[in-house]
Phi, psi and omega in degrees: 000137188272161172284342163291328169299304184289333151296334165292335190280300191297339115028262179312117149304159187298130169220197164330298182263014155223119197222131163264170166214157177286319173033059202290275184339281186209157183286145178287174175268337180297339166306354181273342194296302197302320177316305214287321207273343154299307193292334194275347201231233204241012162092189180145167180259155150257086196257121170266123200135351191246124170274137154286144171203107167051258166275356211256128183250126145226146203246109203242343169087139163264138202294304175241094261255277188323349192246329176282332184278304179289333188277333170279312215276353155311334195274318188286014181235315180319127185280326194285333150302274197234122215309304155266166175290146151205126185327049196269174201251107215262168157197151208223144183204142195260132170223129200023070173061016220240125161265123194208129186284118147225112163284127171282095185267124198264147173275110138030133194274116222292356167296325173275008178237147074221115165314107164227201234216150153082351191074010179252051187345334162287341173261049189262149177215184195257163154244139184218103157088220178243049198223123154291123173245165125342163199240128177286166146316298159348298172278334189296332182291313184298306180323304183302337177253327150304014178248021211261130151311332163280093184299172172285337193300307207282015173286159187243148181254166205257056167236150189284132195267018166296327235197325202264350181267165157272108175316304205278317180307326194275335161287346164283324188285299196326311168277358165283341194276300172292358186287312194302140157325131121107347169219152228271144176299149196230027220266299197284338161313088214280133181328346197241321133347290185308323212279304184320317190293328168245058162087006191276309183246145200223134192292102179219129207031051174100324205241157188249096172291116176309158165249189164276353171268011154279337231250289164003290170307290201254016189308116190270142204295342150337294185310282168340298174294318177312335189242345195220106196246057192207171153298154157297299173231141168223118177267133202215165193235159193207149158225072177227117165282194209310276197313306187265002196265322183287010193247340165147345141359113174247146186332150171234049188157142177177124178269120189228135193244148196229351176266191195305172167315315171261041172237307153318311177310305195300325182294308206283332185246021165259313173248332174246016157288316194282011142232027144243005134008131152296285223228161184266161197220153171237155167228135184313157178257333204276318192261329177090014190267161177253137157255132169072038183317129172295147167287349172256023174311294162339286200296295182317308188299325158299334194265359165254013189253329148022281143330289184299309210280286166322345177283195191260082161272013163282351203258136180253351193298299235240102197254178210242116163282115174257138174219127158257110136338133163303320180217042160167176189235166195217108154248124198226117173241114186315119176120083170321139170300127132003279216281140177298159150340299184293346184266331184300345153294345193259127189283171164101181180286147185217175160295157185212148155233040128230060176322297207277003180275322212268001153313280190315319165272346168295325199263036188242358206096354187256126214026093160263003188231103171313120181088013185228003135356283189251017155276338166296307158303277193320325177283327181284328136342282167325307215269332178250033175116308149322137170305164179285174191280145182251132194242114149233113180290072194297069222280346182286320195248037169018075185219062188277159210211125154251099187254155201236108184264160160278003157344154125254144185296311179265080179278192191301314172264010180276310188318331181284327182290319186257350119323352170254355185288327161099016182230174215223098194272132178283196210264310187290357222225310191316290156348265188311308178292320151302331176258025147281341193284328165278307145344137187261327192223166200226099184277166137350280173318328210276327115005226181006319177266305203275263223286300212093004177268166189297150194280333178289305174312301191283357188262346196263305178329279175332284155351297174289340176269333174276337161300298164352319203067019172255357201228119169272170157267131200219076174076227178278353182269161165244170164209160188290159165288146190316289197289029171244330165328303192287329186285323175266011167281326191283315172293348172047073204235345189272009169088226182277003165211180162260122164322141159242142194313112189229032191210171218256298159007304210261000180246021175282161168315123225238013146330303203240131168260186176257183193283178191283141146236133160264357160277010177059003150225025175278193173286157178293144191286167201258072145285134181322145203241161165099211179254355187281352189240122165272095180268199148230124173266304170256139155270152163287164180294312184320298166338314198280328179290310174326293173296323182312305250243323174269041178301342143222189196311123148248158162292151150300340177280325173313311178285345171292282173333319171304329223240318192108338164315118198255324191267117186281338202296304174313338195265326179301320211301312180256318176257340192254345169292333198276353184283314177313283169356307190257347155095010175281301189280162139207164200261142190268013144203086194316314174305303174253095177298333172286341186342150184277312194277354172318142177202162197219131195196128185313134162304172141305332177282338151314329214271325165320285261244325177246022163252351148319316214272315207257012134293350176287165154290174171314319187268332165305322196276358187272321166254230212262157181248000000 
């Protein structure tokens, strides 16, 4: 940990990944609590030397570092202690003459939790807010079984596969299956051979038993309900958006499907994608092929079989939500993802928790490439526009969540905004730099998730942005750099807030630009910074006839005459210099602005800028953005 880290921790009030303790002497005892409720949840520091007093931190230092630093990290190796070993990460730091202990304690690989303290499986804990809780029974149950080497999916239940399968689901998945390249006829095979061959009934005691991701799949609904006694998805429709609809806006549609699985699929991407569809489509039921595909067809298709295939059917409580929004859709399911954050964008095998539903459904074509599901929702995304999909996996409440918003990332005014930068941006630099302008701190992942590239490709991004002076280094993090902080507070270009400085970087003089490049990949030009830059945030309507009109070079007088506009003085003065200015316009001979041969034609970021505008609908374009 760098010393800037540690002043960004310190910094923090206690939340999830951080709890202080005074520990001048000796480790507290609540201190194991925390270890447990870290290792159990999502990791976090622990730093010793910070007195508490209600919200107010003073940093009193530890007196004695050798008898605190062993005597905690011996306890973590003791069994009768503490349920696992667990590995934590020590650093040791003088701050205003202050000596201060921080450990990283990392979370735990789920064969190993629930961590508890004492040999008492009842003394296991959460981290909630900045609050160590008790492990409910609930959780405690939930741990135990995500801990099982034998997922649940693959048990066999005590029903007869005579009765318990539905004949017409298994004849549609079959011909689909057999239909697909590359997989071998099953034809001559009796429904209950197949459902064996592929790993679905399984032999015990003699007898040929379903497992449950069969009864799960192929379930006729008695059966089916008999193991899963809540809905599968319950869909719901709003024309409200998020924000307002979540305030008490109640649904004006809603499907809530309750059968086997593959019935569920076919309801949801035969009938009720298809009305919240951009435009309508038909689909083959046998091949599974679109006529006339929506453009957000991928993305939808992926985050709902996702949705089927990964959630907690172990969870009875709790059933699995889709909500579509006027401006997103929310897929939200009991049972946090396996797979760490950093790993879900990332191709290849991973843990899962229903291999055999998520078997059953690849070889049918549905995520068929491990790791590219929700690379695919990011990429489809991507291609239309959008801010990325927002993922959150939740280990406290065992829950993950896919919001898909309809934003656009590079809207009108981040262009207008990044056309003021004086520097000359890839698509992907584009990318990255609007969704920092939202972001308070910006990883590796996020680079990644924004682009679609490869992490070395998004680490050469960064890199160039940090040469730009448009991007700091903040530890493994980014930020925006300090003299641009004041230009997005004025342009308010960050979506609902502008990043605000949390890092010792971000609190250098925000003053001084670097010198002018004209080499597009050099430093930001030295345009006023600050309070002294005037930006453009909006355009006017005349503005807006201007960019229709220079896409390529004109006189000025062509475009007044176009426009209707008789005063060249006035007309330079109010639309076309703040264009010039604003890096949307520029003169085809800078040097002599009076030139006889003067001609006036959008940059790229104009040219962006104005193929944004005419990507919109009709009733958007008519006003101002």
């Amino acid at each position: 940990m760098t010393q800037d880290e540690l002043i960004e921790l310190l910094r923090k009030h206690e939340w999830h990944d951080v709890e202080f303790k005074e520990a001048r002497r000796k480790v507290p005892r609540d201190a194991y609590e925390t270890v447990s409720a870290f290792a159990n949840t999502e990791g976090g520091h622990l730093v010793f030397g910070v007195r508490k007093s209600g919200r107010e931190m003073e940093i009193v230092g530890v007196l004695d570092v050798d008898k605190v630093q062993n005597e905690f990290l011996s306890t973590l190796r003791q069994p009768d202690k503490i349920s696992v070993v667990v590995d934590v990460e020590e650093d040791l730091h003088k701050h205003d003459e202050s000596d201060l202990l921080v450990f990283y304690v990392p979370e735990v690989h789920r064969s190993q939790k629930p961590v508890f303290l004492n040999g008492d499986i009842r003394r296991a804990f959460v981290r909630s807010g900045g609050s160590d809780v008790r492990c409910s029974d609930q959780e405690r149950n939930g741990f135990l079984i995500d801990a099982a080497a034998e997922r649940p999916d693959g048990q066999a239940v005590d029903l007869n596969p005579a009765t318990a399968f539905d004949p017409d689901t298994i004849r549609w998945y079959r011909a689909v299956y057999e239909a697909r390249p590359g997989n071998r006829s099953c034809a001559a095979m009796s429904d209950g051979d197949f459902l064996a061959e592929m790993g679905l009934l399984v032999e015990q005691g003699g007898r040929r038993l379903p497992t449950r991701a069969a009864v799960l799949i192929f379930g006729t609904n008695p059966a089916f309900r008999q193991l899963l006694p809540r809905p599968v998805v319950d869909c719901q429709r709003f024309t409200a958006i998020r924000d307002d609809a979540d305030t008490g806006d109640r649904w004006f549609d809603r499907v809530v499907l309750d059968e086997n699985l593959i019935r569920t699929w076919r309801s949801l991407i035969e009938d009720w994608y298809e009305k919240v569809a951009e435009h309508p489509f038909r689909l083959d039921p046998a091949t599974l092929r679109r006529d006339d595909t929506p453009p957000d067809y991928r993305a939808f298709r992926e985050s709902m079989i996702n949705l089927i295939m990964h959630q907690d059917y172990s969870d009875h409580s709790r059933k699995a939500v889709i909500r579509h929004y006027a401006d997103q859709t929310v897929f939200w399911n009991p049972g946090d993802a396996f797979a760490a954050d950093t790993d879900l964008l990332e191709p290849g095998e991973r843990e899962v928790r229903n291999p055999r539903i998520v078997l059953a459904f690849r070889r049918i074509g549905l995520s068929e490439h491990a790791g590219w599901g929700l690379r695919d929702v990011f990429r489809n995304w991507q291609q239309l526009g959008h801010v990325p999909p927002q993922i959150l996996s939740d280990r406290r409440r065992r829950s993950f969540e896919l919001a898909l918003n309809r934003e656009a990332l590079l809207s009108e005014q981040q262009l207008l905004f990044q056309g003021q930068l004086g520097v000359r941006l890839t698509d992907d630099e584009a990318r990255t730099v609007a969704f920092a302008c939202r972001q308070q701190h910006l990883t590796l992942s996020h680079i990644k998730a924004v682009t679609g590239l490869s992490g070395p490709e998004a680490a050469a991004v960064a890199d160039r942005l940090v040469k730009q002076v448009l991007l700091e280094r903040a530890g493994d993090r980014y930020v925006m750099a300090g003299h641009l902080r004041t230009r997005l507070a004025q342009a308010n270009v960050g979506g609902d807030s502008v990043p605000a400085p949390s890092t010792a970087a971000a609190d250098r003089d925000n003053s001084t630009t670097a010198e002018s490049s004209t080499a597009g990949d050099g430093p930001i030009s030295s345009k006023p910074s600050g309070d002294s830059a005037k930006l453009l945030t909006t355009l006017s309507a005349t503005q807006w006839r201007i960019v229709e009109l220079c896409d390529v070079p004109r006189r000025l007088a062509n475009v007044m005459a176009a426009i209707g506009e008789t005063d060249r003085s006035l007309f330079k003065t109010r639309h076309v210099d703040p264009l010039l200015e604003g890096g949307i316009l520029r003169m085809t001979i800078p040097g002599k602005p009076s030139a006889a041969a003067q001609r006036y034609v959008l940059t790229e970021a104009g040219a962006a800028l104005k193929a944004a505008r005419l990507g919109r609908p009709e009733d958007e374009r008519r006003g101002q953005p």
